[in-house]
VOTORMAR-42018 format. One line per 3 residues: number of its first residue (from 1); their letters; for each residue x negated, y, z of N, C-alpha, C, CB. Coordinates in steps of 0.2 Angstrom, whole numbers. Each point is the difference from the previous one (the first is absolute). Glycine has a CB too. Layout:
REM residues N
NUM) a) X,Y,Z,X,Y,Z,X,Y,Z,X,Y,Z; ...
***
This chain:
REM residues 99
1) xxx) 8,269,-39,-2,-6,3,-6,1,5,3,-5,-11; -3,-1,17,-5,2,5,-5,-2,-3,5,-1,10; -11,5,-6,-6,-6,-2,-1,-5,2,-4,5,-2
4) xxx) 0,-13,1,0,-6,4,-7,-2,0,11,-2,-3; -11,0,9,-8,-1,4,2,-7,2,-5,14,6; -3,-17,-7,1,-6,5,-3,1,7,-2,-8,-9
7) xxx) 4,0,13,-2,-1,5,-7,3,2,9,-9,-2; -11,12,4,-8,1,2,-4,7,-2,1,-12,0; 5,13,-6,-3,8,-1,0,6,7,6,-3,-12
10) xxx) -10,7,10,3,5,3,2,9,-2,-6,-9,6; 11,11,-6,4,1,-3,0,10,1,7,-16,1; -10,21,-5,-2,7,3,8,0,-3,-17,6,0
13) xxx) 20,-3,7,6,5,0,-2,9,-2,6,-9,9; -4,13,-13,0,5,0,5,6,2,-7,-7,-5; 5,12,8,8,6,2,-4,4,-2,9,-3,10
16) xxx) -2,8,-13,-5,6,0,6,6,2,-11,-6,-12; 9,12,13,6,5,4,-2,7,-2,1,-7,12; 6,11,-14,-1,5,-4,3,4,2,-3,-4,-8
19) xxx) 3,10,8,4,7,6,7,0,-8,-14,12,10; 20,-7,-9,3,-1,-4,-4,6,-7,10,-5,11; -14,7,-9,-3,3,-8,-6,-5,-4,0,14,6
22) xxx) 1,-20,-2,-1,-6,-5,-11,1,1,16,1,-12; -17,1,17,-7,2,4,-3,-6,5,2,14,0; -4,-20,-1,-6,-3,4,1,2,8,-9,1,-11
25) xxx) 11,-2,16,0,2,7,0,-6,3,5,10,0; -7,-10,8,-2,-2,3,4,0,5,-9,2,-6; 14,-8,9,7,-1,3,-3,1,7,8,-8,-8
28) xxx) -4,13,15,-1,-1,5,-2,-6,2,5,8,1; 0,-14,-2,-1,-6,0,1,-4,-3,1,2,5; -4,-9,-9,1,-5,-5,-1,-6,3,-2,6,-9
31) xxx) 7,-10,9,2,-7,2,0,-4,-7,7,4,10; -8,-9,-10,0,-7,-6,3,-5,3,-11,1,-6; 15,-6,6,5,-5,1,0,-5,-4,5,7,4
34) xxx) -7,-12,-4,1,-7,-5,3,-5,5,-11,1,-7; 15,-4,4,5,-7,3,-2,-5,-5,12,7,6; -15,-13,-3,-3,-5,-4,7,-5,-3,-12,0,7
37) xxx) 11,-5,-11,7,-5,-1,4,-2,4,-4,-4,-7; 1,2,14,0,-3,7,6,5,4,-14,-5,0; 14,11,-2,3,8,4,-4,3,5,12,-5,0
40) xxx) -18,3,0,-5,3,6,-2,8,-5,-7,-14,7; 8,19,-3,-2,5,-1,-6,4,5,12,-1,-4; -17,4,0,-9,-1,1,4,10,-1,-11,-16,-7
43) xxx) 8,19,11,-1,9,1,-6,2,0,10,1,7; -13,3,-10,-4,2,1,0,8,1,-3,-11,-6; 0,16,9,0,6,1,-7,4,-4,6,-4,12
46) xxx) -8,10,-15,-3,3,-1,-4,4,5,5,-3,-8; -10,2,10,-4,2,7,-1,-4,7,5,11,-4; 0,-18,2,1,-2,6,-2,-8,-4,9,10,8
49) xxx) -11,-12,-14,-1,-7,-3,-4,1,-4,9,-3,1; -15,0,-2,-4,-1,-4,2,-2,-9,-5,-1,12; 8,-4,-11,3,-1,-4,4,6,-6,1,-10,10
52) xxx) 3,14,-8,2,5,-5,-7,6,1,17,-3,0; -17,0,-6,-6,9,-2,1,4,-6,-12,-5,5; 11,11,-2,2,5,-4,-6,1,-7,7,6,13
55) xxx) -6,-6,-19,-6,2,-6,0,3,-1,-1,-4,-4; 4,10,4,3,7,-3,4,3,4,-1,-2,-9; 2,10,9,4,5,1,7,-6,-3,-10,14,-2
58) xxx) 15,-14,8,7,-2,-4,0,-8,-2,1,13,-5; -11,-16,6,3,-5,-4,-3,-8,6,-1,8,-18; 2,-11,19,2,-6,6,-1,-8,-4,11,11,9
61) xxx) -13,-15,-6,2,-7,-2,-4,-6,6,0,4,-14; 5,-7,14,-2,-6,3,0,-7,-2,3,8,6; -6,-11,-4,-2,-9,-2,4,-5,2,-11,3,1
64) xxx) 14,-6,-4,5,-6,2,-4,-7,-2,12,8,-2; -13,-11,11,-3,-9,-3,6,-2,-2,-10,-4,9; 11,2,-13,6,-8,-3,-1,-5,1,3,4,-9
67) xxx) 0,-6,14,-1,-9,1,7,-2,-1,-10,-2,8; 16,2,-12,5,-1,0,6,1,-6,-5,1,9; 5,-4,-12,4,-2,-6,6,5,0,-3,-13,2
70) xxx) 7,17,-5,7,3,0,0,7,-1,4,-8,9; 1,11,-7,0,9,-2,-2,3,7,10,1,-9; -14,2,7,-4,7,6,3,6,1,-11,-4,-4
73) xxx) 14,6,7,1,7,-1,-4,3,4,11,-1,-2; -11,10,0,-4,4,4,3,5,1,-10,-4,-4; 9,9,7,3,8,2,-6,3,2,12,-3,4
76) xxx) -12,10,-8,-5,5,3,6,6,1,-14,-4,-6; 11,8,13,5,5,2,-4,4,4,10,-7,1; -8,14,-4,-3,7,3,4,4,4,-6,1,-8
79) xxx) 2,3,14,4,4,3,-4,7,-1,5,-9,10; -1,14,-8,0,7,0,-4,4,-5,2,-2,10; -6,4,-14,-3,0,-5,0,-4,-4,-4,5,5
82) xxx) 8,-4,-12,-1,-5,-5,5,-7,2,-13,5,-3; 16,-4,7,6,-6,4,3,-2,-6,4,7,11; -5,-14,-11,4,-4,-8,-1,-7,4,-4,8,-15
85) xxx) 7,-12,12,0,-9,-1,1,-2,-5,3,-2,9; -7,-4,-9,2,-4,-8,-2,-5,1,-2,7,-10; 8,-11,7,-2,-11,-1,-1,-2,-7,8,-4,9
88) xxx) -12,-1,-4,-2,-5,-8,0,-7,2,-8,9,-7; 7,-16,4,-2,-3,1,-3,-5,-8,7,4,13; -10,-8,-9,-4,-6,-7,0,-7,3,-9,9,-6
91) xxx) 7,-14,1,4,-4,2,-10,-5,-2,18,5,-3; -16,-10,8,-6,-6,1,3,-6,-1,-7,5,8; 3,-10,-14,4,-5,-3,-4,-6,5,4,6,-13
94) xxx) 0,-9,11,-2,-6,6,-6,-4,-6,15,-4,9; -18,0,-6,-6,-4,-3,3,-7,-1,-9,6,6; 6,-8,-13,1,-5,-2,-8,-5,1,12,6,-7
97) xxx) -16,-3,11,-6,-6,1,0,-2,8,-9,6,-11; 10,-11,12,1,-2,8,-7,1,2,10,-9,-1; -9,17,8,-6,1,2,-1,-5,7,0,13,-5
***
């Protein structure tokens, strides 16, 4: 089951990237990808976006504002060292108190 956030949360995505002996590294490159309910898709770059920062050796997150009701998907994707992708998404319930 996703998890479900309201309208106005902000929402820490986390990725995390492992060589194939299952070790903590550190991807030539890591990219994050969210597409809100709407289909607008938000990229962010590691080195080149403030937004995704790295906490650890291997381990990365980024902050999603929610102003929008529906399912969120996201995607984090590595290149050359530790090269993997993975999706997820969660889901923001609409408001029942007229803002």
């Amino acid at each position: 089951m996703a998890n479900v956030y309201d309208i106005g949360d902000l929402v820490k995505v986390a990725g995390a990237f492992t060589d194939v002996d299952d070790q903590d590294v550190d991807p030539t490159t890591v990219t994050f990808k969210f597409t809100d309910p709407s289909g607008n898709t938000t990229t962010y770059i590691y080195e080149t976006d403030d937004e995704l920062v790295q906490d650890s050796k291997g381990h990365y997150h980024a902050n999603v504002s929610i102003d929008e009701a529906g399912t969120w998907f996201y995607r984090w994707e590595s290149t050359g060292t530790g090269q993997a992708a993975e999706e997820g998404h969660f889901v923001v319930r609409r408001s029942n108190i007229a803002t």
